[in-house]
TORKOL-4160 file (C-alpha; in steps of 0.2 Angstrom, whole numbers, padded with zeros to 4 digits, m for minus):
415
<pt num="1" X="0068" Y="0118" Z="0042"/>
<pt num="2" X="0067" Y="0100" Z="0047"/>
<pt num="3" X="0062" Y="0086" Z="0039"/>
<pt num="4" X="0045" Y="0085" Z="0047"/>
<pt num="5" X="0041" Y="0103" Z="0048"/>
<pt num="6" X="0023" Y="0110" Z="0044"/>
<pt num="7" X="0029" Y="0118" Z="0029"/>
<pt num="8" X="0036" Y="0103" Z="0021"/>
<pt num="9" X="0020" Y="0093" Z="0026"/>
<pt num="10" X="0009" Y="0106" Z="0019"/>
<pt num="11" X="0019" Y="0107" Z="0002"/>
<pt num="12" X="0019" Y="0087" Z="0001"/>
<pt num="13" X="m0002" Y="0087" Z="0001"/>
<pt num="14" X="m0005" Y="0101" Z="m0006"/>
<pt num="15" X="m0020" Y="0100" Z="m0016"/>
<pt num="16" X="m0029" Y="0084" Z="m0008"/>
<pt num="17" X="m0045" Y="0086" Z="m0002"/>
<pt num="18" X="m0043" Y="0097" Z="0014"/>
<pt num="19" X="m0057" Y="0085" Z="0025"/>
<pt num="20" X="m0049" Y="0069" Z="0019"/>
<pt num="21" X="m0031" Y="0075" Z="0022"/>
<pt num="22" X="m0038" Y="0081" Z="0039"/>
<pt num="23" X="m0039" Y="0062" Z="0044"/>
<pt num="24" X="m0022" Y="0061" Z="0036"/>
<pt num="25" X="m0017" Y="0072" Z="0049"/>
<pt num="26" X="m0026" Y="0065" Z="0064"/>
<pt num="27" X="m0020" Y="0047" Z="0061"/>
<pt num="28" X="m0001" Y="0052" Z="0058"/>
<pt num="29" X="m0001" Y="0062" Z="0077"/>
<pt num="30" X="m0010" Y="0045" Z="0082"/>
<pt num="31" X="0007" Y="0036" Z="0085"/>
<pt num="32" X="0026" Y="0034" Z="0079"/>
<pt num="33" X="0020" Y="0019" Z="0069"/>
<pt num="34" X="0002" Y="0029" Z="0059"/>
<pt num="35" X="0017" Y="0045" Z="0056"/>
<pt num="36" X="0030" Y="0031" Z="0045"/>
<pt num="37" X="0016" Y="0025" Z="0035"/>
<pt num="38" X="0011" Y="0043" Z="0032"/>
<pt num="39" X="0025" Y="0051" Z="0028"/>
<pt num="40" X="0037" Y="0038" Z="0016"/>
<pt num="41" X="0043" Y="0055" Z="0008"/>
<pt num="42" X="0048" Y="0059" Z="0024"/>
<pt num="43" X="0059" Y="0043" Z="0024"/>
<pt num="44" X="0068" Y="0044" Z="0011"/>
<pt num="45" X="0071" Y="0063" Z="0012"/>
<pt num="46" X="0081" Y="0057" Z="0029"/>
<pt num="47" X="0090" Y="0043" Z="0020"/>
<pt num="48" X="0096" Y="0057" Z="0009"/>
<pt num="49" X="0101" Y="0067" Z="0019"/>
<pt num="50" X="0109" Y="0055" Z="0033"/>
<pt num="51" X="0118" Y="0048" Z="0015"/>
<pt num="52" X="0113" Y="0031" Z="0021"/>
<pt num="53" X="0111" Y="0018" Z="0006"/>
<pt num="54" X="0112" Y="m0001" Z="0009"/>
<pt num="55" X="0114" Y="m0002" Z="m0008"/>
<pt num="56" X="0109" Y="m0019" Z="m0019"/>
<pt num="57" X="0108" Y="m0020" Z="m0038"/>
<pt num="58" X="0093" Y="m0008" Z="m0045"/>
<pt num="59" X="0074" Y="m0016" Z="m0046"/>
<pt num="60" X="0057" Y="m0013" Z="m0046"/>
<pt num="61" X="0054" Y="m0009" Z="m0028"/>
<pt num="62" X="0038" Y="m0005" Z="m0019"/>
<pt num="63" X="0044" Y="0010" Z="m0009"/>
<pt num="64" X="0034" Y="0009" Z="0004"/>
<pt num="65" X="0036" Y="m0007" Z="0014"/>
<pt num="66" X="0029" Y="m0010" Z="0030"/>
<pt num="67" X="0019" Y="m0021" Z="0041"/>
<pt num="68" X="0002" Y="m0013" Z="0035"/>
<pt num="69" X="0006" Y="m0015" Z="0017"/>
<pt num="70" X="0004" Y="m0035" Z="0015"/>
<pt num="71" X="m0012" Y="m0042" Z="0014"/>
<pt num="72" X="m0024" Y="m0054" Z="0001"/>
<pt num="73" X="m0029" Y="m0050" Z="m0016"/>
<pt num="74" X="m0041" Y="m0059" Z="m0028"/>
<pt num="75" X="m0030" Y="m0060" Z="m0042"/>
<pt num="76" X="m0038" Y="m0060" Z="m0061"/>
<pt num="77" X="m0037" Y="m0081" Z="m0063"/>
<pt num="78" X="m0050" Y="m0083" Z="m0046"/>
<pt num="79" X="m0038" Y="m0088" Z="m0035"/>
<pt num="80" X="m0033" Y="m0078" Z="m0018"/>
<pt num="81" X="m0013" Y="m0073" Z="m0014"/>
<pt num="82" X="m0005" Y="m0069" Z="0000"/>
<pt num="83" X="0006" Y="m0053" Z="m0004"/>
<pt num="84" X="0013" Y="m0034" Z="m0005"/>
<pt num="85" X="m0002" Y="m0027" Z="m0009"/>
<pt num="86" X="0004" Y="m0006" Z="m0011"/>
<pt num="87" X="0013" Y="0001" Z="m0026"/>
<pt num="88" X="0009" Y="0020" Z="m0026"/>
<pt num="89" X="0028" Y="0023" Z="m0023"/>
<pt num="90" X="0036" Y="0010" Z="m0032"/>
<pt num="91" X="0052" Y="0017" Z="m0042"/>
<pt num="92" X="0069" Y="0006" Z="m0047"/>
<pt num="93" X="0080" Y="0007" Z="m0034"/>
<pt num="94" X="0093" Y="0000" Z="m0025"/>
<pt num="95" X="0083" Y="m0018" Z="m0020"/>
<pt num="96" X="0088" Y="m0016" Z="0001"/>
<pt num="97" X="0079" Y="m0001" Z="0002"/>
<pt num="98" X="0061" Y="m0010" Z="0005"/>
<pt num="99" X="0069" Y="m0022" Z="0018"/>
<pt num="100" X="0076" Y="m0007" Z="0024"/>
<pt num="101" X="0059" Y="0001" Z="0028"/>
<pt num="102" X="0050" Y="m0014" Z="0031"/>
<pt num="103" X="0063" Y="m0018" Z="0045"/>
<pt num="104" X="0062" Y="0001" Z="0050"/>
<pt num="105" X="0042" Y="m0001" Z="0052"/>
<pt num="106" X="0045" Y="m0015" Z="0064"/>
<pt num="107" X="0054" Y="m0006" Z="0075"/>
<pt num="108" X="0045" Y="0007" Z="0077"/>
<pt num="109" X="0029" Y="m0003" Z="0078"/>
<pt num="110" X="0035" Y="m0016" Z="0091"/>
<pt num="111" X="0028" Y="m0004" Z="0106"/>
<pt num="112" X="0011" Y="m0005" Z="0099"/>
<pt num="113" X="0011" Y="m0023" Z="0099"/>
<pt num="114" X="0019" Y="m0026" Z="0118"/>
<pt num="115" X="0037" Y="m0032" Z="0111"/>
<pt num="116" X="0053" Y="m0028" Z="0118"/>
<pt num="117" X="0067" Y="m0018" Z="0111"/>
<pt num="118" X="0077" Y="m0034" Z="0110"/>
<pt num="119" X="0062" Y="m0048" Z="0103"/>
<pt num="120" X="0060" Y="m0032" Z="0090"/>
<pt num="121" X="0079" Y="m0031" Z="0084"/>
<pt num="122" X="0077" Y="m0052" Z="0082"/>
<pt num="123" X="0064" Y="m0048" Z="0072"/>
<pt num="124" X="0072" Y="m0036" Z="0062"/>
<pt num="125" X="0087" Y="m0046" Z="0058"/>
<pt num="126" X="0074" Y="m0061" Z="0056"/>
<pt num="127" X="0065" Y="m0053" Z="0041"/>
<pt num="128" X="0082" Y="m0044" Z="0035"/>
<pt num="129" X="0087" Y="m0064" Z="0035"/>
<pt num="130" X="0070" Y="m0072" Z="0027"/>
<pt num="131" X="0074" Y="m0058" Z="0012"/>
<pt num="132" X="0091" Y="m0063" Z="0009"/>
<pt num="133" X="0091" Y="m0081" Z="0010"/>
<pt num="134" X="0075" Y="m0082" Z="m0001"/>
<pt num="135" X="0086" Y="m0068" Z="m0015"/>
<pt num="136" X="0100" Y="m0080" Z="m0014"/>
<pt num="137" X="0091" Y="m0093" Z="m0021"/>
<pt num="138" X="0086" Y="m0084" Z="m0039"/>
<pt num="139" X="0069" Y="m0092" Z="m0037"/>
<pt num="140" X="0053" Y="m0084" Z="m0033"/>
<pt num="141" X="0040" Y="m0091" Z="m0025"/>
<pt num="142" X="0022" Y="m0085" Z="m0020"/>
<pt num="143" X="0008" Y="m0089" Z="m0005"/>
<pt num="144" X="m0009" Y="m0097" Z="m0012"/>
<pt num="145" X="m0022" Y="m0108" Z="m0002"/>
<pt num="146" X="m0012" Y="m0123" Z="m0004"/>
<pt num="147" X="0005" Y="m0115" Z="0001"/>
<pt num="148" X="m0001" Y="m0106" Z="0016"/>
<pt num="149" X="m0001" Y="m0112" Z="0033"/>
<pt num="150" X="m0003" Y="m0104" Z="0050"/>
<pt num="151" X="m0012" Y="m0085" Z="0051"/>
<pt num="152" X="m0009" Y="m0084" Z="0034"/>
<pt num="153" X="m0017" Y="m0101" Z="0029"/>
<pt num="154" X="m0032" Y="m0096" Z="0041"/>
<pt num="155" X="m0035" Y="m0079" Z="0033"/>
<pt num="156" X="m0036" Y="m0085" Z="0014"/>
<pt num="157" X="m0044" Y="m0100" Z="0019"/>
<pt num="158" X="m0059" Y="m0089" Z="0027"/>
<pt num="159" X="m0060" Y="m0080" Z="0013"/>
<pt num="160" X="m0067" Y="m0094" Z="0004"/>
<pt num="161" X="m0082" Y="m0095" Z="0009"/>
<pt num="162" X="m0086" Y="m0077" Z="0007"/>
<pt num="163" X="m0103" Y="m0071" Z="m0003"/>
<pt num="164" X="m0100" Y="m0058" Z="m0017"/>
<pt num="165" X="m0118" Y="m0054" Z="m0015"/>
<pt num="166" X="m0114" Y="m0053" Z="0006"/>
<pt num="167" X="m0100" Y="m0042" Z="0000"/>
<pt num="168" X="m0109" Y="m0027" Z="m0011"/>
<pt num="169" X="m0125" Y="m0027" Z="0001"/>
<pt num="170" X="m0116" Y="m0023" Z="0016"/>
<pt num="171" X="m0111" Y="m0008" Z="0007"/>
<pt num="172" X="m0127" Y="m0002" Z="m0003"/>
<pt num="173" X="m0144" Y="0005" Z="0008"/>
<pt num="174" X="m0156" Y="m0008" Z="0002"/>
<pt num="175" X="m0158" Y="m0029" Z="m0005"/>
<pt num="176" X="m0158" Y="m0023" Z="m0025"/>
<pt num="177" X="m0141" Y="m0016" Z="m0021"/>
<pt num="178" X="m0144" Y="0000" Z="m0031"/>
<pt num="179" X="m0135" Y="0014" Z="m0021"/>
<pt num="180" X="m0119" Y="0017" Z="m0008"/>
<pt num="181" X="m0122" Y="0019" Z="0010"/>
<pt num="182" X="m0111" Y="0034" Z="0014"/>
<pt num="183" X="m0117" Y="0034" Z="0029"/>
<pt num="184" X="m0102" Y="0018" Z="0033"/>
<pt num="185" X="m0085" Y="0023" Z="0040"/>
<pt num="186" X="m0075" Y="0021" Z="0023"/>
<pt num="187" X="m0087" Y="0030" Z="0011"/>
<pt num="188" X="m0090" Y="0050" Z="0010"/>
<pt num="189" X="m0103" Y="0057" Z="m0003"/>
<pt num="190" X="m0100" Y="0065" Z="m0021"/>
<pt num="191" X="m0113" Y="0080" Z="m0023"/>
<pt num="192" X="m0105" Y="0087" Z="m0039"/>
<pt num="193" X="m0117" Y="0081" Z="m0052"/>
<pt num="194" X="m0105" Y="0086" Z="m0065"/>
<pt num="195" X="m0092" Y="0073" Z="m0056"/>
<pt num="196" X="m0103" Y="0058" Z="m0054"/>
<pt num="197" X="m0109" Y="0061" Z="m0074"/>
<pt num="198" X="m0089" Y="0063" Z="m0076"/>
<pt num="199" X="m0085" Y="0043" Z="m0066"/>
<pt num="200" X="m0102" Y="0038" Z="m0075"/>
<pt num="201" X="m0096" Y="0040" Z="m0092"/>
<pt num="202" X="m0080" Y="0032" Z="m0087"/>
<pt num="203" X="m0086" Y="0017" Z="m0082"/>
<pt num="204" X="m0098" Y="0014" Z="m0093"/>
<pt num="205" X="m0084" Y="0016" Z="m0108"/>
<pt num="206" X="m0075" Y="0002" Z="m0101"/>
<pt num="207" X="m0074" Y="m0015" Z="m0109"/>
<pt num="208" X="m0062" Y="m0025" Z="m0098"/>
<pt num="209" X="m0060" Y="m0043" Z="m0090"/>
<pt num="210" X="m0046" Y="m0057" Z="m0092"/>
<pt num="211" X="m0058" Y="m0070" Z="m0095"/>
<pt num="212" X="m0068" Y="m0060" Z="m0108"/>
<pt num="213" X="m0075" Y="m0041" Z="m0112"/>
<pt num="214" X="m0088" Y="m0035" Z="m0097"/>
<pt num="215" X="m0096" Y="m0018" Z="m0098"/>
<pt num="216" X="m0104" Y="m0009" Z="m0087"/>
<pt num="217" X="m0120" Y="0002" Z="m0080"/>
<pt num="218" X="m0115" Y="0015" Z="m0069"/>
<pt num="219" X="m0127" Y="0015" Z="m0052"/>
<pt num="220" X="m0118" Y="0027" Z="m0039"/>
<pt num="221" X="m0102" Y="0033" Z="m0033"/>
<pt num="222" X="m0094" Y="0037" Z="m0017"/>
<pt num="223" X="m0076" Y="0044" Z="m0013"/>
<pt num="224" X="m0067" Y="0029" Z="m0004"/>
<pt num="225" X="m0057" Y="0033" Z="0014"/>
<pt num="226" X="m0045" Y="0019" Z="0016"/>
<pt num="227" X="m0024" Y="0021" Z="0020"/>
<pt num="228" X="m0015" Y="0033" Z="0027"/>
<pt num="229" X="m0001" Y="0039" Z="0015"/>
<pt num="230" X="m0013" Y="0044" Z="0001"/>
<pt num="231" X="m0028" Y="0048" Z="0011"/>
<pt num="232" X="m0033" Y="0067" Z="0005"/>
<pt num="233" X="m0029" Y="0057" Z="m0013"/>
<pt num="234" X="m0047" Y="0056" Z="m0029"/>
<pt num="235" X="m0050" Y="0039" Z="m0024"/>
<pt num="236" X="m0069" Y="0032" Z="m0028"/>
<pt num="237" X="m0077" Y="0018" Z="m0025"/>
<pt num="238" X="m0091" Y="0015" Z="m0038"/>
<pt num="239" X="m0107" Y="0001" Z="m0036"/>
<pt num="240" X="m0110" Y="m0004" Z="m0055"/>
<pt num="241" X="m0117" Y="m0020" Z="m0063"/>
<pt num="242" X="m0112" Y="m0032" Z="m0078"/>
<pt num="243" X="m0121" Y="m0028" Z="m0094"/>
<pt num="244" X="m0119" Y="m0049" Z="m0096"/>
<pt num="245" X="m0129" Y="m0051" Z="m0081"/>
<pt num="246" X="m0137" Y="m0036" Z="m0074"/>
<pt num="247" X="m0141" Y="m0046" Z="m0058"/>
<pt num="248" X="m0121" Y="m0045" Z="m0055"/>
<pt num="249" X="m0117" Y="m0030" Z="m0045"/>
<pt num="250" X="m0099" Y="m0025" Z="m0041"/>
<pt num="251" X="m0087" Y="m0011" Z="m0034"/>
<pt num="252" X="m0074" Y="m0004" Z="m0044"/>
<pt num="253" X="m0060" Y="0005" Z="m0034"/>
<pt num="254" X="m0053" Y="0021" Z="m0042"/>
<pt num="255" X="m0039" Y="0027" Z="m0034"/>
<pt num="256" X="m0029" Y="0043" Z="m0041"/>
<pt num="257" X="m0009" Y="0042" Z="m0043"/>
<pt num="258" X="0005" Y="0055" Z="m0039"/>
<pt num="259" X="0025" Y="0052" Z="m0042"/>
<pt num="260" X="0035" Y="0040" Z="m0033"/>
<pt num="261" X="0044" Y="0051" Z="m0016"/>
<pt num="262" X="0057" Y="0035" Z="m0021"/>
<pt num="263" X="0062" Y="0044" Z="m0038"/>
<pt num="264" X="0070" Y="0061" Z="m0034"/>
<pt num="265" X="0082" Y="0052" Z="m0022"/>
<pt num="266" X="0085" Y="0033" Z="m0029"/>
<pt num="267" X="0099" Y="0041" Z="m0041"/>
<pt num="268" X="0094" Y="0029" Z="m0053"/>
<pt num="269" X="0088" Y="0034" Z="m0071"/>
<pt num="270" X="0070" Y="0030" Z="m0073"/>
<pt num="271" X="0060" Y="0022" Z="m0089"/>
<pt num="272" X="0048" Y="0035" Z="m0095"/>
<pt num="273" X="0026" Y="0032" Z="m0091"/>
<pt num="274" X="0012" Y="0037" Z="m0100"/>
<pt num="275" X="0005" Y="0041" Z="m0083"/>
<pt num="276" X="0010" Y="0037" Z="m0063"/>
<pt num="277" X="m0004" Y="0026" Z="m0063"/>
<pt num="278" X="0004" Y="0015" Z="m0079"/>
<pt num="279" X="0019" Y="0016" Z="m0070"/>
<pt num="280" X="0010" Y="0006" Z="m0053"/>
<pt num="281" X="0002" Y="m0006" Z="m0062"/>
<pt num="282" X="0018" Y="m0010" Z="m0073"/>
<pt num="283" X="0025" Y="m0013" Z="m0059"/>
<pt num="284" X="0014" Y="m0021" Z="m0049"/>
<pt num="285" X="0010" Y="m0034" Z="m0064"/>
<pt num="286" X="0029" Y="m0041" Z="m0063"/>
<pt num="287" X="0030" Y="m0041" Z="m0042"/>
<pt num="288" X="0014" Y="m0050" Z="m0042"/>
<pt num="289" X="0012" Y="m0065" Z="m0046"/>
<pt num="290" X="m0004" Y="m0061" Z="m0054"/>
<pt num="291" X="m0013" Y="m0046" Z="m0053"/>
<pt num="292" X="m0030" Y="m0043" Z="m0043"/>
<pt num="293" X="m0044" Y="m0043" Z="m0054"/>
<pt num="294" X="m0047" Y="m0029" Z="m0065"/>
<pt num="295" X="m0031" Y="m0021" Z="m0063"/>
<pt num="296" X="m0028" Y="m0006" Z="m0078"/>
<pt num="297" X="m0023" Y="0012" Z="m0079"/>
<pt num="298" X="m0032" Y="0024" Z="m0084"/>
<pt num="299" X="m0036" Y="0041" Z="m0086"/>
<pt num="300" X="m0049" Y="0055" Z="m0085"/>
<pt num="301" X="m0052" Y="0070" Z="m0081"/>
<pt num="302" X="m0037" Y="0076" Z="m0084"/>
<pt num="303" X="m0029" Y="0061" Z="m0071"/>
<pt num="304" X="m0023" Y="0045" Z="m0071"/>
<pt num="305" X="m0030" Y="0032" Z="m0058"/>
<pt num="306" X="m0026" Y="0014" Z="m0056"/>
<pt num="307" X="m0043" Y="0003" Z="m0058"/>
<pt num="308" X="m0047" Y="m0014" Z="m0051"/>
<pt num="309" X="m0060" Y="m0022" Z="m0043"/>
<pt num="310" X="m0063" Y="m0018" Z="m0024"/>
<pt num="311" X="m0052" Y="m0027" Z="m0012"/>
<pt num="312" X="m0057" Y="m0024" Z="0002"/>
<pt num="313" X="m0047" Y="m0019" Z="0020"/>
<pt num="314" X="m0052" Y="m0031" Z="0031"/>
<pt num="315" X="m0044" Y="m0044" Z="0021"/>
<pt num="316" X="m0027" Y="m0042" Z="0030"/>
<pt num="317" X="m0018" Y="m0049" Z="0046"/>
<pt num="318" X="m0024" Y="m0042" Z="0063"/>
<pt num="319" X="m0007" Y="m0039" Z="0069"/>
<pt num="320" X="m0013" Y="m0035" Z="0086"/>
<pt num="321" X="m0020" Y="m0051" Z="0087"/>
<pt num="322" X="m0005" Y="m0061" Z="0078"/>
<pt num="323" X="0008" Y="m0053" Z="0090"/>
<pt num="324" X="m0003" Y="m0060" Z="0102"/>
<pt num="325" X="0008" Y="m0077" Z="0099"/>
<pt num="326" X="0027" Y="m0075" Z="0098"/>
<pt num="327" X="0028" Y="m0091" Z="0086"/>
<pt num="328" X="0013" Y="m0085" Z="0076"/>
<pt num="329" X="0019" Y="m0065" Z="0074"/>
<pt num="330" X="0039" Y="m0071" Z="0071"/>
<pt num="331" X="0033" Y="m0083" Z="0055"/>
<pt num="332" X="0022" Y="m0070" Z="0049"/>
<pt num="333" X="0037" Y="m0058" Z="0051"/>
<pt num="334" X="0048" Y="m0072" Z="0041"/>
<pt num="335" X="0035" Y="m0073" Z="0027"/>
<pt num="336" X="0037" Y="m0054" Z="0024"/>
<pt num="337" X="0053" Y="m0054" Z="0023"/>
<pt num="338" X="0053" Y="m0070" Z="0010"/>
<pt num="339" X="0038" Y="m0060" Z="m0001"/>
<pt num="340" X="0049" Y="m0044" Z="m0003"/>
<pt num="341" X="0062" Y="m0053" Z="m0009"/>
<pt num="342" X="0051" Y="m0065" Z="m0020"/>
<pt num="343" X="0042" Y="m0046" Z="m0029"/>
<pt num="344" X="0060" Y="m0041" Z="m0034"/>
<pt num="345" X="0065" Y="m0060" Z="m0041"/>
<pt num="346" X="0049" Y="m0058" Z="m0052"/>
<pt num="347" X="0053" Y="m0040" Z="m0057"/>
<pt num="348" X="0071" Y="m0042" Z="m0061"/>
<pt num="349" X="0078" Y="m0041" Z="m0079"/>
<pt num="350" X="0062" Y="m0031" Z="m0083"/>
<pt num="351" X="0060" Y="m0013" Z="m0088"/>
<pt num="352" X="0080" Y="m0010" Z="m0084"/>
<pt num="353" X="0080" Y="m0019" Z="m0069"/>
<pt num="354" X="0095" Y="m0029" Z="m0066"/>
<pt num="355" X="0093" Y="m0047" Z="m0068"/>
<pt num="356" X="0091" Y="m0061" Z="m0055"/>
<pt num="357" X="0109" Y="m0065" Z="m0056"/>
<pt num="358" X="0115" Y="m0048" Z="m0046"/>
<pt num="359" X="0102" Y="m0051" Z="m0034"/>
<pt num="360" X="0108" Y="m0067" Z="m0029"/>
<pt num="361" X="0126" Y="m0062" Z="m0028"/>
<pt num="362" X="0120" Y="m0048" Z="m0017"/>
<pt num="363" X="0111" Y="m0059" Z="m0007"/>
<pt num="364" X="0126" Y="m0067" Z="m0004"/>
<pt num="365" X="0138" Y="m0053" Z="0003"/>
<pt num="366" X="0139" Y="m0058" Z="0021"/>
<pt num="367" X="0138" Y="m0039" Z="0028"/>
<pt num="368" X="0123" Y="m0033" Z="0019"/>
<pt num="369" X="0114" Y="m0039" Z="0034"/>
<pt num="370" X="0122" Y="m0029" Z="0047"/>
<pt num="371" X="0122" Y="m0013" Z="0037"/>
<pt num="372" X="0103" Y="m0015" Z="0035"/>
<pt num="373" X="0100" Y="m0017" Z="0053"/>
<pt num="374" X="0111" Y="m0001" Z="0058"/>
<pt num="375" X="0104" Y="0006" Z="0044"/>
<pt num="376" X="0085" Y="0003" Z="0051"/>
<pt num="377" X="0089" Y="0007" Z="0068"/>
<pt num="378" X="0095" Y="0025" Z="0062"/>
<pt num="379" X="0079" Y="0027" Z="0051"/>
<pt num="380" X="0070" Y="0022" Z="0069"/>
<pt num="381" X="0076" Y="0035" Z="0078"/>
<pt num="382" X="0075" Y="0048" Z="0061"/>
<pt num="383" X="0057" Y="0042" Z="0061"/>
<pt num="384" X="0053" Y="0046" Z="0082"/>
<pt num="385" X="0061" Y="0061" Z="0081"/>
<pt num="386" X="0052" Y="0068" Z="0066"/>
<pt num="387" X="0037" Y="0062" Z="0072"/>
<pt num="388" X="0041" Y="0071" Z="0091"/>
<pt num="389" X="0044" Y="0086" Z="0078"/>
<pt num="390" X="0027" Y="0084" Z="0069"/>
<pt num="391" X="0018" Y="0084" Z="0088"/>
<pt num="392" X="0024" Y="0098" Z="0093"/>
<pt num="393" X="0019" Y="0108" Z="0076"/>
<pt num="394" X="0002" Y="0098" Z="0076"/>
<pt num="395" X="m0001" Y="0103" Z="0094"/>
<pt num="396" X="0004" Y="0122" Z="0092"/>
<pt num="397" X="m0010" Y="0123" Z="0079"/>
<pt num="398" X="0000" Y="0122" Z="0064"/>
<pt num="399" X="m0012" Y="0111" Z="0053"/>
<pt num="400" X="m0025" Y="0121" Z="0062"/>
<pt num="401" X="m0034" Y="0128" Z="0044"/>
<pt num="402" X="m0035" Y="0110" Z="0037"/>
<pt num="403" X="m0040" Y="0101" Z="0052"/>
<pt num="404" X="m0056" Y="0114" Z="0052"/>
<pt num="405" X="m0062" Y="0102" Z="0040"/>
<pt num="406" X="m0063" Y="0086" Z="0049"/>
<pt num="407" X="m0082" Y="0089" Z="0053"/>
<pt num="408" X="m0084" Y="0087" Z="0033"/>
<pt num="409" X="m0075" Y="0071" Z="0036"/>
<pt num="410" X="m0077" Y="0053" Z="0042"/>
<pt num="411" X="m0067" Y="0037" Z="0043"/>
<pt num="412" X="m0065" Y="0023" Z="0057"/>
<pt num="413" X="m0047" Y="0017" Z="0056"/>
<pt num="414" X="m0030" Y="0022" Z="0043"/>
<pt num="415" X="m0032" Y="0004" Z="0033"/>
C-alpha cells in the first residue's frame, strides 16, 4: 500500500464526525498544498520511510509547520503576538524537522501563489537561513505591536481597534447576543440535548482567568469548522457570559486532542501527559511567548480538549495578497523562519529538551542548510506524488461512503 492509500487515510480519521471529515476530504483533493496541511502523518510516515532525518539536538517542536499555521493571538496579559499558532502535533524531536516542513509547505504552495520554481527555492533557503541565523544566536525574541512592521505591523495594528461586542454579535442571531447563528460558514448545530447539558455543565464548572477567577453561564453551543488537519475532530464553540458582568458575552473554543503523528517516528523517548491536550498546551506555554487567553487542558466526557478563548481565523496573513509583492511575501517568509527558531530557544532545556547551547552549535554547522533544502525538495515531490495517489483513489469513489455526508456539512474555506 502506499502512503496515501485510501486505507491508510481511512484508518487515520477513523472515528471523526463523517460530515465534518467529509470537508476534510474535499479540501485536501482541493490542491497539492490543502493535501500537506491535511495529511502531516502522511509526512512524516514518508520521512520514515525515505530515512530522511536533518537531524538537530531534540526539542519541543510543533510538528506541523507550514505557511497556514502562523497567525495573531490575544495572549493572557492583553497584548496581541505575532506567532506559530498550532500545537495538535507537537512532540520532541530533532528541532530541523519544523523547518523542514515549513520549507517543504513553501514549495509546494509557491504555484498557488504565481511563484517560480526558482524565486520558491530562494525562498526556501531564505527561511531555512532566517531559522538558523536566529538559533545561533541563543536568544529568542518575539513579534508584538511595537516590534512588527510591514504586513505584519498592518495586521496586529488593525486589530486594535476591534469591538469585542462587534466580535460575539457577528456570530450570535440577535443584539442581546444570546444564541449561535449556525447558519454562518464555520458553525454547525448540536441537536443532542444530552451533549449541550454535557458542554453546559462544563463550562459553568470552570473558574479560570490570569487576572483573577471568572465563572461562567452557559447560553449555546455550536460545533466549530475551522482547519484542515483535524477537521472531523469534537471541537465546539460556545457563547457564554461572565458571572462578574453578565453584560460580557464571550466564545470559548473547545477543541478535542489526538496523539502527536510526530511521536511514533521521532525516535525520541517522550515525557509522559495526563492527557494529549496537557501535552499541547505544555508545549505551547514554553514556545509562546505567552499564551492566548484562557489557555488550559481539560477533560470531559471521557476526552481531553485544549480550552481558550476564540481566536478567530481571519486574524492571519492573506498570503494570496502578501505574495502579491515580492518584498512584502519574502520578509514575511524571513519572519517565519526567525519565529520557528525563536519557539524552540524558548522551549529548550525544558521537559528533556536539550538546552540552548546544542541549538546554537547546530545552528552553526555549515551543512545543515543544504541537507534541509534537499531534504525539502524530496518531501515536495513525496508530497505531489501522494497527493496524485490520493486523486486518483478520491476520484474512483474510494471516500465515496464518507463524502455521502457532505450535505449534513457546511464550511466556506480550510482555515
Amino acid at each position: 500500500m502506499t502512503a496515501a492509500s485510501p486505507e491508510i487515510i481511512a484508518a487515520y480519521n477513523a472515528g471523526r464526525d463523517p460530515s465534518r471529515l467529509a470537508l476534510k476530504l474535499v479540501a485536501m483533493r482541493d490542491n497539492p498544498f490543502s493535501f500537506l496541511r491535511g495529511t502531516a502523518h502522511l509526512f512524516h510516515q514518508r520521512m520514515a520511510e525515505a530515512g530522511i532525518d536533518t537531524g538537530g539536538p531534540p526539542t519541543w517542536i510543533c510538528g506541523d509547520l507550514h505557511l497556514e499555521n502562523f497567525g495573531t493571538y490575544l495572549a493572557s496579559n492583553g497584548l496581541t503576538y505575532f506567532d506559530i499558532n498550532d500545537f495538535d502535533e507537537c512532540a520532541l524531536a530533532p528541532c530541523s524537522w519544523d523547518i523542514l516542513r515549513l520549507a517543504t509547505s513553501l514549495l509546494v504552495a509557491a504555484p498557488l501563489y504565481d511563484i517560480k520554481r526558482a524565486a520558491a527555492v530562494a525562498l526556501a533557503t531564505q527561511a531555512i537561513a532566517a531559522y538558523r541565523n536566529e538559533l545561533a544566536t541563543g536568544k529568542p525574541r518575539w513579534i508584538e505591536r511595537k516590534t512588527a512592521d510591514g504586513v505584519i505591523g498592518d495586521l496586529i495594528d488593525s486589530l486594535r481597534h476591534r469591538n469585542p461586542e462587534k466580535f460575539v454579535q457577528k456570530r450570535t442571531v440577535d443584539k442581546r447576543s444570546q444564541a449561535l447563528d449556525t447558519a454562518l460558514p464555520k458553525m454547525q448545530a448540536v441537536m443532542s440535548g444530552q451533549e449541550r447539558r454535557q458542554v453546559s455543565g462544563f463550562i459553568e464548572s470552570r473558574t479560570v482567568g490570569a487576572k483573577g477567577p471568572q465563572e461562567f453561564r452557559f447560553l449555546d453551543v455550536a460545533y466549530r469548522i475551522a482547519g484542515t488537519g483535524s477537521l472531523g475532530v469534537c471541537r465546539y464553540v460556545v457563547l457564554a457570559e461572565t458571572l462578574t458582568d453578565p453584560s460580557r458575552k464571550l466564545l470559548l473554543d473547545l477543541k478535542g486532542t489526538l496523539p502527536s503523528s510526530v511521536q511514533p517516528v521521532s525516535g525520541i523517548s517522550q515525557p509522559p501527559w495526563n492527557n494529549e491536550a496537557h501535552r499541547v498546551v505544555a508545549v505551547q506555554n514554553l514556545a509562546q511567548v505567552l499564551p492566548p487567553g484562557l489557555l488550559q487542558a481539560v477533560s470531559f466526557g471521557g476526552q481531553s480538549f485544549v480550552f481558550k478563548e476564540l481566536q478567530p481565523t481571519s486574524d492571519r496573513l492573506d498570503l494570496d495578497e502578501v505574495a502579491k509583492d515580492a518584498d512584502q511575501f519574502s520578509r514575511t517568509i524571513t519572519t517565519m523562519g526567525e519565529l520557528t527558531a525563536w519557539a524552540h530557544l524558548r522551549a529548550s532545556g525544558h521537559l528533556t529538551s536539550a538546552p540552548s547551547d546544542a541549538l546554537v552549535a547546530f545552528a552553526q554547522d555549515k551543512a545543515v542548510a543544504k541537507a534541509i533544502l534537499l531534504a525539502a525538495q524530496d518531501m515536495e515531490t513525496s508530497t505531489h506524488d501522494d497527493y496524485a495517489a490520493y486523486c486518483e483513489a478520491y476520484d474512483a469513489g474510494a471516500f465515496a461512503a464518507t463524502l455521502a455526508h457532505l450535505d449534513k456539512a457546511k464550511g466556506d474555506e480550510a482555515a
